[in-house]
VEXMARVO-932407 format. One line per field, with one value per atom (N, C-alpha, C, O): atom name; x, y, z. Coordinates in nm, 4 decimals. Each point is the difference from the previous one (the first is absolute). Example, Ala and Ser with C-alpha at 12.3 -4.5 7.8 and 13.67 -1.06 7.14 Angstrom:
2
site <- [N	CA	C	O	N	CA	C	O]
px <- [1.3190	-0.0890	0.0900	0.1036	-0.1386	0.0820	-0.0770	0.0509]
py <- [-0.5690	0.1190	0.1200	-0.0019	0.1069	0.1190	0.1090	0.1108]
pz <- [0.7800	0.0000	0.0000	0.0665	-0.1385	0.0060	0.0730	0.0169]
//
This chain:
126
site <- [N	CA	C	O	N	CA	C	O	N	CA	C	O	N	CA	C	O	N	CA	C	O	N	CA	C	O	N	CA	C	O	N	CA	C	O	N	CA	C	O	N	CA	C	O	N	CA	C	O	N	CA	C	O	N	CA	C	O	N	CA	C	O	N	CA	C	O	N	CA	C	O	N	CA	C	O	N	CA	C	O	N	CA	C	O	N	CA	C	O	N	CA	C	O	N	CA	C	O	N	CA	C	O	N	CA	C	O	N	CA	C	O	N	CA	C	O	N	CA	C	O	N	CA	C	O	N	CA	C	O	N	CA	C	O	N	CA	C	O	N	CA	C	O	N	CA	C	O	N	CA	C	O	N	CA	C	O	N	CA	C	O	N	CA	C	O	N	CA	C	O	N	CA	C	O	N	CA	C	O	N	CA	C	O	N	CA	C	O	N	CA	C	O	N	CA	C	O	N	CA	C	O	N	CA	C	O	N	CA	C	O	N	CA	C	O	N	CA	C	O	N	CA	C	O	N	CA	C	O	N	CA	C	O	N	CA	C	O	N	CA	C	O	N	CA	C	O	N	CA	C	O	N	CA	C	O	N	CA	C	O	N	CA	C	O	N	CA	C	O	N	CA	C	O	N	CA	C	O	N	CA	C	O	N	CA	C	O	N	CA	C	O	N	CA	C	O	N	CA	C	O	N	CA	C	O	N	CA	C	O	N	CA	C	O	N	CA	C	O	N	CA	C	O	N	CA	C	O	N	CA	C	O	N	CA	C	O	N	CA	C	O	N	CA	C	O	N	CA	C	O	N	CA	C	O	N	CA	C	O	N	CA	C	O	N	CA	C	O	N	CA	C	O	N	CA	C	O	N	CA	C	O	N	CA	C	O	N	CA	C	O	N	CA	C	O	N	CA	C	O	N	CA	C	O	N	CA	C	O	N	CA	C	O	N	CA	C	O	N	CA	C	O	N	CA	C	O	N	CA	C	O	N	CA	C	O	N	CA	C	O	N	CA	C	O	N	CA	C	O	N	CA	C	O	N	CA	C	O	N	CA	C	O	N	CA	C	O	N	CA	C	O	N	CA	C	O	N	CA	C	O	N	CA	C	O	N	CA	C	O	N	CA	C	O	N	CA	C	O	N	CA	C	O	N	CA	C	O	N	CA	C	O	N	CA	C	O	N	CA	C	O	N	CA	C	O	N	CA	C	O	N	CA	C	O	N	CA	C	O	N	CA	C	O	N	CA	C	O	N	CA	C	O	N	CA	C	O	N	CA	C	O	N	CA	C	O]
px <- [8.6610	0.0504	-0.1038	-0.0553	0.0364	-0.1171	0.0490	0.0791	-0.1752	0.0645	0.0736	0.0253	0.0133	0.0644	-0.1125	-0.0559	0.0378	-0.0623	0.0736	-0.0600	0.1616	0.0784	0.1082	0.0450	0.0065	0.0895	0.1501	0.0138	0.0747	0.1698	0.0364	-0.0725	0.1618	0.0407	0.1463	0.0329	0.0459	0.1384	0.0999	-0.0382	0.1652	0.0889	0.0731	0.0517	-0.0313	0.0989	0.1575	0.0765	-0.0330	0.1288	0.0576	0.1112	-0.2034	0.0113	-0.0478	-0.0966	0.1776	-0.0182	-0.1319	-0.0325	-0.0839	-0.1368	0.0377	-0.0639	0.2023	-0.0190	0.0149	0.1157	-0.1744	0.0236	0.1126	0.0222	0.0158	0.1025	-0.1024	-0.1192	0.1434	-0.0143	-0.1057	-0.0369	-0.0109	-0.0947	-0.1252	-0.0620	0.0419	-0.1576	-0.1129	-0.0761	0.1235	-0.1384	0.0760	-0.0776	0.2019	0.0186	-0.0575	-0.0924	0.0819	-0.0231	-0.1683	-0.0409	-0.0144	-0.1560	-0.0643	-0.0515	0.0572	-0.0227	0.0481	-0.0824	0.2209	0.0781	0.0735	0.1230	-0.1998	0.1022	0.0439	0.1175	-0.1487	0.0365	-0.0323	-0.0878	0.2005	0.0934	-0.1292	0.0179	-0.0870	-0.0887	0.0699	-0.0576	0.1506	0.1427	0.0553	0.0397	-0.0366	0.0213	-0.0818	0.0547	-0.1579	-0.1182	-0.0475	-0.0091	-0.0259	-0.0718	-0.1148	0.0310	-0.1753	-0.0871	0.0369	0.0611	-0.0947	-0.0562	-0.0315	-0.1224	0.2075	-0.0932	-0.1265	-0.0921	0.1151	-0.0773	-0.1195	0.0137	-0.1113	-0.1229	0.0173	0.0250	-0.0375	-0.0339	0.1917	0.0344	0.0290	0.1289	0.0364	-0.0530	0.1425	-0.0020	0.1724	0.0864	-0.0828	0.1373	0.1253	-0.0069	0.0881	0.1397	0.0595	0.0881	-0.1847	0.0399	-0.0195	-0.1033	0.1723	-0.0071	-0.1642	-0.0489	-0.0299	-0.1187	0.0650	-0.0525	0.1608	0.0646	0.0776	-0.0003	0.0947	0.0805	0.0906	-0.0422	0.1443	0.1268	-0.0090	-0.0797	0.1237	0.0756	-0.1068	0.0437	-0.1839	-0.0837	-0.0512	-0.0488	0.0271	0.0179	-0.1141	0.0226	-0.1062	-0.1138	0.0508	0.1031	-0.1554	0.0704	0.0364	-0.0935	0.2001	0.0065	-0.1427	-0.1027	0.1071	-0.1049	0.1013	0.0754	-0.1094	0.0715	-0.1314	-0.0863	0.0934	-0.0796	0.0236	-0.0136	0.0526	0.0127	-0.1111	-0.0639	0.0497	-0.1101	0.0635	0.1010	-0.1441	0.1027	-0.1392	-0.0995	0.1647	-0.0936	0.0810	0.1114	-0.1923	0.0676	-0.1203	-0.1048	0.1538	-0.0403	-0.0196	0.0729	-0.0949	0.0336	-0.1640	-0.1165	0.1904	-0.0538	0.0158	0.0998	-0.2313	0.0682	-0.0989	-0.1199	0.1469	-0.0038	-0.1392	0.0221	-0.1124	-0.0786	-0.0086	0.0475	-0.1006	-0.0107	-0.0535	-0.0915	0.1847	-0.0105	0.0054	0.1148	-0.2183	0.0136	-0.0754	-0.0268	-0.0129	-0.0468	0.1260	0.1123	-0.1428	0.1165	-0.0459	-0.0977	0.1475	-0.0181	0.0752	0.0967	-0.1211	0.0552	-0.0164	-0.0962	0.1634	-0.0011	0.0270	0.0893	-0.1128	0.0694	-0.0082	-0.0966	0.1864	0.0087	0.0306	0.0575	-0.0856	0.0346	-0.0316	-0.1084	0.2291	-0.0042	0.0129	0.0530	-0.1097	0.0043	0.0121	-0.0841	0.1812	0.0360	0.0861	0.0120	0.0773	0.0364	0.0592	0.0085	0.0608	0.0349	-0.0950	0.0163	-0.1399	-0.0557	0.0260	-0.0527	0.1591	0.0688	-0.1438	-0.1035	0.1541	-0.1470	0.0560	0.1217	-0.2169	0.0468	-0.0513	-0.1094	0.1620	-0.0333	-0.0538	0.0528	-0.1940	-0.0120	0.0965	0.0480	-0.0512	0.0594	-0.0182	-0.1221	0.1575	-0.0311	-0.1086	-0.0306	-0.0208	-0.0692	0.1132	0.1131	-0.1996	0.0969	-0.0541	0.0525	-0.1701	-0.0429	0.0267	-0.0265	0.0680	0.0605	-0.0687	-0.0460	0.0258	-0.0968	-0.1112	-0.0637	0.0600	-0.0943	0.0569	0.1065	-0.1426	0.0415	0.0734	0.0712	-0.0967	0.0805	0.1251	0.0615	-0.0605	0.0897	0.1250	0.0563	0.0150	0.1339	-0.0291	0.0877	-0.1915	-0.0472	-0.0141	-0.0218	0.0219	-0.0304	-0.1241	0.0123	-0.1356	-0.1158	-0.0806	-0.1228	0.2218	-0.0530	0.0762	0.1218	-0.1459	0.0484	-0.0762	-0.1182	0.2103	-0.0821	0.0821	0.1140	-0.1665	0.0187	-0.0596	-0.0591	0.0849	-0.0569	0.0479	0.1057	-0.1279	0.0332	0.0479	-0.0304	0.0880	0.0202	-0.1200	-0.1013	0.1340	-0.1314	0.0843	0.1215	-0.2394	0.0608	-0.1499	-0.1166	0.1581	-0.0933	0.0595	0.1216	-0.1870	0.0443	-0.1293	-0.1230	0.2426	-0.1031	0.0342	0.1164	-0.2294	-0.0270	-0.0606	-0.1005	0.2186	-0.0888	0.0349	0.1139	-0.2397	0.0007	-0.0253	-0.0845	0.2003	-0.0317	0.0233	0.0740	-0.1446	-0.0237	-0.0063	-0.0180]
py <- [-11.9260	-0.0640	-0.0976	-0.0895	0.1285	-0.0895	-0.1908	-0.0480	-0.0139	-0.1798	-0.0492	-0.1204	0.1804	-0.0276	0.0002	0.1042	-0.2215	-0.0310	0.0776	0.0236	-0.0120	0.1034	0.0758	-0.0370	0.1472	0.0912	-0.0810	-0.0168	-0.0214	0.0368	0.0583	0.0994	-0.0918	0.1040	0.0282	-0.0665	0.1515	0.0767	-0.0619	-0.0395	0.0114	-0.0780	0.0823	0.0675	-0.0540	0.0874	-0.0229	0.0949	-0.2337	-0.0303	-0.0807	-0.0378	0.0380	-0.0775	-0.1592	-0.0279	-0.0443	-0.1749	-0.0044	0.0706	-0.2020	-0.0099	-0.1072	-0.0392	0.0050	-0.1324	-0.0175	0.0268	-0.0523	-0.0184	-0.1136	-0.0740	0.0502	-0.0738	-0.1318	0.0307	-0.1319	-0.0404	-0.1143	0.0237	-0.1849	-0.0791	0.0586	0.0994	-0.1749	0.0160	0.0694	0.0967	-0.2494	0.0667	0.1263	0.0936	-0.0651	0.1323	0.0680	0.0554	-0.0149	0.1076	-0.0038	0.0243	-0.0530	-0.0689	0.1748	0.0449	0.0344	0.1311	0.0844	0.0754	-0.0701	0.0582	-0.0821	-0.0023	-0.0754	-0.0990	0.0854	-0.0279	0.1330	0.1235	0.1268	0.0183	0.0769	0.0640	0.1124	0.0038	0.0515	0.1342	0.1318	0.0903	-0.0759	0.1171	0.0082	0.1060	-0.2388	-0.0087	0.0664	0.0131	0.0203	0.0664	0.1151	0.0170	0.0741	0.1163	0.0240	-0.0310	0.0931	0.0059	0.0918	0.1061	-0.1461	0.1095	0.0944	0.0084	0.1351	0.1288	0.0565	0.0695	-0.1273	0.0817	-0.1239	-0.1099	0.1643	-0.1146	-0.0494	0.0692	-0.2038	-0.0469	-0.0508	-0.0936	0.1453	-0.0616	-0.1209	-0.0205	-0.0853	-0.1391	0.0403	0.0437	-0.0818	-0.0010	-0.0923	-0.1090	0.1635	-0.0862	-0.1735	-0.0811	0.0900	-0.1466	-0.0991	0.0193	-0.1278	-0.1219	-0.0487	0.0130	-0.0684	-0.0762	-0.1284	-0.0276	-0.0335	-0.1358	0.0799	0.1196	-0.1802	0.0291	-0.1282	-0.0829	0.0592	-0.1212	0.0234	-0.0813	0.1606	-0.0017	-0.0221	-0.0121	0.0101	-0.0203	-0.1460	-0.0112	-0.1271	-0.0997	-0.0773	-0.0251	0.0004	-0.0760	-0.0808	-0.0551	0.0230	-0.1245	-0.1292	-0.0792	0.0392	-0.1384	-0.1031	0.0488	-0.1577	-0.1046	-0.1314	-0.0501	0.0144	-0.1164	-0.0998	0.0264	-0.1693	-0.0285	-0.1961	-0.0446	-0.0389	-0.1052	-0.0913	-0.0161	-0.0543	-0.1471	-0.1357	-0.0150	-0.0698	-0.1122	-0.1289	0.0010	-0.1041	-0.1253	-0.0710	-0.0005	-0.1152	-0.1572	-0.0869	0.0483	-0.2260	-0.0489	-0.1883	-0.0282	-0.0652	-0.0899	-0.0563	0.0315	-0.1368	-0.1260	-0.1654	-0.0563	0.0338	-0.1430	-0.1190	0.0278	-0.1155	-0.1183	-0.0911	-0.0972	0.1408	-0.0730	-0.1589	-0.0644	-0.0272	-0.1182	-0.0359	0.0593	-0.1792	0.0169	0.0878	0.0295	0.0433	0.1359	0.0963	0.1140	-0.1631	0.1839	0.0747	-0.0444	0.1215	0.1082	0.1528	0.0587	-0.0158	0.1465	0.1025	-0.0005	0.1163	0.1281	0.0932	-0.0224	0.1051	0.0955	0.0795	-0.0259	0.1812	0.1302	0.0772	0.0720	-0.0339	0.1514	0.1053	-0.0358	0.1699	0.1094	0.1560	0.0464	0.0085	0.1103	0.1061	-0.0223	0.1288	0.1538	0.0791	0.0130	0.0691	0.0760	-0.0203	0.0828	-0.2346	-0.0075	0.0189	-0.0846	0.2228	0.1033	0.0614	0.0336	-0.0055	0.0956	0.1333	0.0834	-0.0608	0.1609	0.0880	-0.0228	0.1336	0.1350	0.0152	-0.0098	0.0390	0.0431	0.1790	0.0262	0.0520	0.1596	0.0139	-0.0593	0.1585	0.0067	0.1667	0.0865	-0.0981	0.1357	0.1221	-0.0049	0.1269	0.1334	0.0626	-0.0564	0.1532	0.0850	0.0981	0.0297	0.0108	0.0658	0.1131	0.0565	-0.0174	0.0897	0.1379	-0.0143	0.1174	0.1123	0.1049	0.0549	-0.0024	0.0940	-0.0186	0.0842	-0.2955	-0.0368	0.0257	0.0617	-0.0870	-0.0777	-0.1102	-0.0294	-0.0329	-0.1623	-0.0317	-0.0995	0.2309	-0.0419	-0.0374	0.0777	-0.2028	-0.0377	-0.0923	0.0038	-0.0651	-0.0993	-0.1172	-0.0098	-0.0797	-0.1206	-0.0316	0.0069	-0.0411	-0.0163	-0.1123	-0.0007	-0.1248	-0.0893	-0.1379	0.0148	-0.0904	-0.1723	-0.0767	-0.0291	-0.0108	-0.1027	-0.1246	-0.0077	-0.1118	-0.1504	-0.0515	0.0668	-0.1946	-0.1038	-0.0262	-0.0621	0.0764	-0.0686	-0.1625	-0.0704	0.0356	-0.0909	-0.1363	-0.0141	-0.0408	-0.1102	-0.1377	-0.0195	-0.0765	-0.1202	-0.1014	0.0329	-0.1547	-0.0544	-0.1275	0.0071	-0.1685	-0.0876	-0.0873	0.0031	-0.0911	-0.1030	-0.1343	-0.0385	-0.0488	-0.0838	-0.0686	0.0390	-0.2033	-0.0138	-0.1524	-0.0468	-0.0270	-0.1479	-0.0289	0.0539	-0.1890	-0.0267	-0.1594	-0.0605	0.0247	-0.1747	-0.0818	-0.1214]
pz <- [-15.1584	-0.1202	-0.0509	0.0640	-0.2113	-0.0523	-0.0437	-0.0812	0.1846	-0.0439	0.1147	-0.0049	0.1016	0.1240	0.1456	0.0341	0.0323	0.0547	0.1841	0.1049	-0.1313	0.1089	-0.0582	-0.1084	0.1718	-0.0597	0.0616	0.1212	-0.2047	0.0329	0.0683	0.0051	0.0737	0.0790	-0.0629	-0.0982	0.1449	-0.0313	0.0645	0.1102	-0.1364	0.1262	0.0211	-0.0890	0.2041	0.0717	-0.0217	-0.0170	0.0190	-0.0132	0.1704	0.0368	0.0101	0.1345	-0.0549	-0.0711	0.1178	-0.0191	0.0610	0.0954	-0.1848	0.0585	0.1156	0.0976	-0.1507	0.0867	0.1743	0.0326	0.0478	0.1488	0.0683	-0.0959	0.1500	0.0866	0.0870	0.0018	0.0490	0.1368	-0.0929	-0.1151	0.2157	-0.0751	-0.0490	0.0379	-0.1206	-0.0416	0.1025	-0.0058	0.1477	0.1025	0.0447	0.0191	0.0022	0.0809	-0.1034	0.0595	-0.1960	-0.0970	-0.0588	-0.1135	0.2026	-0.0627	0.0113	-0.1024	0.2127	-0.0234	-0.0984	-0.0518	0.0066	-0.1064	-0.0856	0.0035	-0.0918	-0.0951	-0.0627	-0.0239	-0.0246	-0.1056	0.0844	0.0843	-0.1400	0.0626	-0.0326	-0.1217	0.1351	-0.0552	-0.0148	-0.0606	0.0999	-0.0158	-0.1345	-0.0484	-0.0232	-0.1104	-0.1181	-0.1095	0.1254	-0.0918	0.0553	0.1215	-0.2159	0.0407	-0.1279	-0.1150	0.1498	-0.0332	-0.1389	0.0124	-0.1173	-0.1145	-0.0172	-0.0100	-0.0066	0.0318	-0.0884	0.0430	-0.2072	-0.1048	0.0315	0.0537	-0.0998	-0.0237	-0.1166	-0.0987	0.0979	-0.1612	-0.0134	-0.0722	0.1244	-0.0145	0.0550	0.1092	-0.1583	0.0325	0.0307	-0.0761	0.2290	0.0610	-0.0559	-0.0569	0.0808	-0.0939	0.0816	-0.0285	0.1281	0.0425	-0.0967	-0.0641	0.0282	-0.0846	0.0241	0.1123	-0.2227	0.0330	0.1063	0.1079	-0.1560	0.0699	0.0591	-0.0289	0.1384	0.0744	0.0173	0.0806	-0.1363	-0.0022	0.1164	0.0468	0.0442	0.1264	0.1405	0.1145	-0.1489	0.0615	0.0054	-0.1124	0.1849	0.0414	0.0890	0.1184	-0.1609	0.0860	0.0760	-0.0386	0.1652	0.1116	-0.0295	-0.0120	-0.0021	-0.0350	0.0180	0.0470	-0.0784	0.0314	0.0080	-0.0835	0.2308	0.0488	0.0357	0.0838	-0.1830	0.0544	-0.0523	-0.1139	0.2466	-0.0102	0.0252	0.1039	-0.2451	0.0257	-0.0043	-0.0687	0.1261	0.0644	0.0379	0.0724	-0.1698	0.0005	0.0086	-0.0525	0.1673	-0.0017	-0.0724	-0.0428	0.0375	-0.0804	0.0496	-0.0951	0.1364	0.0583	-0.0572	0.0245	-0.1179	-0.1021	0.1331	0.0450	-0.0266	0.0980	-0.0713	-0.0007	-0.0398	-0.0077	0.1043	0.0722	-0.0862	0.1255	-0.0328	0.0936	-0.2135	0.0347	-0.1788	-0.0573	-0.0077	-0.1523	-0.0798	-0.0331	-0.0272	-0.1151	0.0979	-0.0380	0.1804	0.0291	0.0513	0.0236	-0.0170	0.0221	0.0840	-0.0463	0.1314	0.0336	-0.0004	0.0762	-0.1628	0.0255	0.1219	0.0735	-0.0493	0.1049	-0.0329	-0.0807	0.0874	-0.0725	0.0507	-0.0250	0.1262	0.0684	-0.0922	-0.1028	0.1177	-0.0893	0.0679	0.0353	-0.0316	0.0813	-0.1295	-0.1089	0.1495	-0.0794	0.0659	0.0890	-0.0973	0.1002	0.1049	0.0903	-0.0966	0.1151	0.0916	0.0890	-0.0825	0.0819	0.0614	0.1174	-0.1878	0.0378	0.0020	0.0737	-0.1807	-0.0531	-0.0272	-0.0626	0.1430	-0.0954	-0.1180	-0.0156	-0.0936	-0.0984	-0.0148	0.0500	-0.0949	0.0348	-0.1215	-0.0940	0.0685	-0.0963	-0.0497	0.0733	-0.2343	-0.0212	0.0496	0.0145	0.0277	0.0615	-0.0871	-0.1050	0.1368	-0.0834	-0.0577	0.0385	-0.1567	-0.0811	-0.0602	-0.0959	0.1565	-0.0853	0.1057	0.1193	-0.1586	0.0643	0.0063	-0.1001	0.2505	0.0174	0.1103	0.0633	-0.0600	0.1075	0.1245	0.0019	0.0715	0.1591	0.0208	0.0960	-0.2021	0.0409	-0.1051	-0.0385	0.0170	-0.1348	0.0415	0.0771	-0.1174	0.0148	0.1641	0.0863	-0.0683	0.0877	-0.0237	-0.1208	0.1647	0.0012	0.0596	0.1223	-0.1590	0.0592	0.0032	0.0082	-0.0171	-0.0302	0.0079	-0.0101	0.0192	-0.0280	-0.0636	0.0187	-0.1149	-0.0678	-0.0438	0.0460	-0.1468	0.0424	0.1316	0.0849	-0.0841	0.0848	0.1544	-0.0106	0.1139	0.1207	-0.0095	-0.0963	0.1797	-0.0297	-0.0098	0.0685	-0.1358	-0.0457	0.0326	-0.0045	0.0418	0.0122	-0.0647	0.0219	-0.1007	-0.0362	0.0111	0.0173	-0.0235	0.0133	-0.0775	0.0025	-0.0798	-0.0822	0.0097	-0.0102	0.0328	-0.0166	-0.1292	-0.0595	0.0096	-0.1496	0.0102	0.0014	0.0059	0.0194	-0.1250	-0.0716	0.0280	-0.1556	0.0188	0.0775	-0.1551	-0.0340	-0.1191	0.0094]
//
């Protein structure tokens, strides 16, 4: 198909969607039963370009700062600033592959966002 950087595939009528968490489904986030290959050349399969019912992994991801202003002696003063990103330390999954026909298609091959981070500031003012 001329302008298409991969071919569509056909849907079978089987749900793409898989069962069980994220990490259990990191081999099969998507169901590959659900699609079957294109027979004519040059034909673009009847699967949706989008897919409503298809769902990238949530992203859970908590940042969390404290803050403590103290008074040292007349107008100086000190800040303190803890600040966490990430502070669970949740994986975040990246989306599956989607292109049909590879090896990895309907995988998860990846993580992405931040580990957890910790930084701390110091700010002397007078």
């Amino acid at each position: 198909a001329i302008g298409y950087d991969h071919q569509r595939p056909n849907t079978t009528g089987t749900d793409p969607n898989t069962s069980g968490s994220t990490a259990d489904r990191v081999d099969n986030y998507i169901n590959p039963a659900a699609f079957s290959a294109v027979t004519q050349v040059g034909q673009v399969g009847n699967s949706p370009f989008t897919d409503a019912s298809l769902r990238s992994p949530w992203l859970f991801n908590w940042d969390l700062s404290f803050e403590k202003m103290t008074r040292l002696r007349g107008n100086q003063n000190l800040s303190i600033r803890i600040e966490f990103v990430n502070f669970f330390n949740q994986p975040n999954w990246n989306g599956p592959s989607s292109n049909f026909g590879v090896g990895n298609f309907g995988r998860i091959t990846g993580q992405g966002g931040y580990p957890r981070v910790l930084q701390i500031m110091f700010k002397y003012m007078f």
